[in-house]
C-alpha positions in Angstrom: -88.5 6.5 -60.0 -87.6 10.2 -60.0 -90.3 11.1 -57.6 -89.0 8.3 -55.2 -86.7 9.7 -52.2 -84.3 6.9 -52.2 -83.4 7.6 -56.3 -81.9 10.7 -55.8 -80.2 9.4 -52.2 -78.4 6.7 -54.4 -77.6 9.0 -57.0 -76.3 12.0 -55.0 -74.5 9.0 -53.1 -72.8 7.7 -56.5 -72.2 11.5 -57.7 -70.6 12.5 -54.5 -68.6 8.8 -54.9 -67.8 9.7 -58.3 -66.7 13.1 -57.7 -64.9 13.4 -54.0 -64.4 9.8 -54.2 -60.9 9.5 -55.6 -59.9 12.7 -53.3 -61.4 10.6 -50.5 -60.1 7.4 -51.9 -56.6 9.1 -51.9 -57.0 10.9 -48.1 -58.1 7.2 -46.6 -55.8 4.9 -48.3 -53.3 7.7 -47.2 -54.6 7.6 -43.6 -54.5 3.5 -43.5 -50.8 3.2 -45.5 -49.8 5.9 -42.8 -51.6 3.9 -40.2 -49.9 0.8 -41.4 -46.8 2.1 -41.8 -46.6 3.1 -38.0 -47.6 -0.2 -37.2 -45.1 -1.8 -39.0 -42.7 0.6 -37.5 -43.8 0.0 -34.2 -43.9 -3.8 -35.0 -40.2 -3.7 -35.9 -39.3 -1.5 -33.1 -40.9 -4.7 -30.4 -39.2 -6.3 -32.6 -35.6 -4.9 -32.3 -36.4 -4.5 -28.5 -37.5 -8.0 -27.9 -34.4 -9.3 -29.8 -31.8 -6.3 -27.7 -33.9 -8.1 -24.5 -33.0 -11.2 -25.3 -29.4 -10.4 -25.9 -29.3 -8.6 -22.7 -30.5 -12.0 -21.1 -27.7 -13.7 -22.5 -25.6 -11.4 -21.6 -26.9 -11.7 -18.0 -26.9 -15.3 -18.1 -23.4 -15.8 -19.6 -22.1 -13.0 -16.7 -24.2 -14.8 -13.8 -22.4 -17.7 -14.9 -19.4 -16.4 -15.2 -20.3 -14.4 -11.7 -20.9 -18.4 -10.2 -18.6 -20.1 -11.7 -15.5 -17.5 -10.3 -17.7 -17.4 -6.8 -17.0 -21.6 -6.5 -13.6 -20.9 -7.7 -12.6 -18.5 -4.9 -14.4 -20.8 -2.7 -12.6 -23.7 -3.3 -9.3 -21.6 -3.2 -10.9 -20.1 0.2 -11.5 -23.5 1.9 -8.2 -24.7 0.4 -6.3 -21.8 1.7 -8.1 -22.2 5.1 -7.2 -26.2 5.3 -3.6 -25.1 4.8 -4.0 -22.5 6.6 -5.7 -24.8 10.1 -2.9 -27.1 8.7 -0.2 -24.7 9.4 -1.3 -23.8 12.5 -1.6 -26.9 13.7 2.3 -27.5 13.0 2.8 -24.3 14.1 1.2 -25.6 17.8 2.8 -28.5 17.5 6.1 -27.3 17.4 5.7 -24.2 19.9 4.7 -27.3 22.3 7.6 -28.9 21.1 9.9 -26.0 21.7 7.9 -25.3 25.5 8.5 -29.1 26.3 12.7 -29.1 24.8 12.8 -25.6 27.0 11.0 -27.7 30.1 13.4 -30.6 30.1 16.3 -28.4 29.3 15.4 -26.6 33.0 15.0 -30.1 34.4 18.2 -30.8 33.1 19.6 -27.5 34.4 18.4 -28.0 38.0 19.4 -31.2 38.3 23.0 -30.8 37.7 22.9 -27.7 39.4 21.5 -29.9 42.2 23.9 -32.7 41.9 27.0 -29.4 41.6 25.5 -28.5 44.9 25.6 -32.1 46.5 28.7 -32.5 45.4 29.7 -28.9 46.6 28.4 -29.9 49.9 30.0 -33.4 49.9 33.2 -32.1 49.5 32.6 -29.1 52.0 31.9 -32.7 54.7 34.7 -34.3 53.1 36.6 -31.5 53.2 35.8 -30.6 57.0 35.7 -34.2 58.0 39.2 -34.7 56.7 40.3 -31.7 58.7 39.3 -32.9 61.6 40.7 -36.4 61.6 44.3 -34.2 60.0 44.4 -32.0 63.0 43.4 -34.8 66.0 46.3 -36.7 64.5 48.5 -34.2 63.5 48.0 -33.0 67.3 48.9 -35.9 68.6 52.0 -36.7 66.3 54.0 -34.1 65.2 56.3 -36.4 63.2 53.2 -37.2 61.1 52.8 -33.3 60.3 56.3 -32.5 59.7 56.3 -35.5 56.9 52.9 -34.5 55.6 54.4 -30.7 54.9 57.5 -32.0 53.9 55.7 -34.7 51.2 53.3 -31.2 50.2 56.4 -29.3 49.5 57.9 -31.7 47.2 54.9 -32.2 44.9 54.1 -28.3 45.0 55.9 -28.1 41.2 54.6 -31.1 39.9 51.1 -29.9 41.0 51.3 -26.3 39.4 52.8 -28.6 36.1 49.5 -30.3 36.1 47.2 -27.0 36.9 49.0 -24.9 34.3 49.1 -27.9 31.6 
């Protein structure tokens, strides 16, 4: 037994146990609590990450819906404001056409009592003419005729300017 190689291999390995081994004991259980210890703070810092992640995808998700929710809005109000808008125009064209056709028939109206002024203008200019002719062939061959007509145009000279001034 003491001459045997692997006696004094288990004994200088239970001697060194027995004297470094609560040094070493202390130094390894050191190095794995450290070790452990850095996990665990690493595991809470995923941790607090994962749970600031998820928050920021809420937050996302609550803003994109927001974000959607006010884009539908101003797009209703959009097409809204463009029906009214197509809407107003439309009154708009219908009464500039309105307006062009009053302004059309008010020149019709124009130019046909100007045309009927210058008919009658005309008509009287014959009448006028025509009746001076027959007046002076018969007032050429009747002076008593003449002399009565002046006379008669004399006498109703006041009543005449009465009616013109009245």
């Amino acid at each position: 037994m003491f001459h045997d190689p692997r006696f004094w291999t288990a004994l200088a390995f239970v001697l060194f146990f027995v004297i470094f081994g609560r040094k070493l004991w202390i130094a390894i259980t050191g190095h794995l609590d450290a070790r452990a210890e850095s996990v665990r703070h690493d595991l809470d810092e995923a941790a607090r990450l994962r749970r600031e992640a998820e928050q920021m995808l809420e937050d996302a998700t609550r803003e994109r819906e927001k974000t959607l929710a006010e884009t539908q809005a101003m797009l209703a109000r959009s097409e809204a404001e463009a029906a009214g808008l197509a809407e107003r125009a439309r009154k708009d064209a219908e009464a500039a056409a309105a307006r062009y056709e009053k302004m059309a028939q008010d020149r019709i109206h124009a130019a046909e009592r100007s045309a009927i002024r210058e008919i009658q203008d005309r008509a009287s200019q014959i009448a006028v003419a025509a009746a001076r002719d027959v007046v002076s062939t018969r007032l050429t061959e009747s002076p008593d005729i003449a002399s009565s007509l002046l006379d008669q145009s004399i006498n109703s000279l006041p009543e005449a300017l009465r009616r013109s001034a009245a």
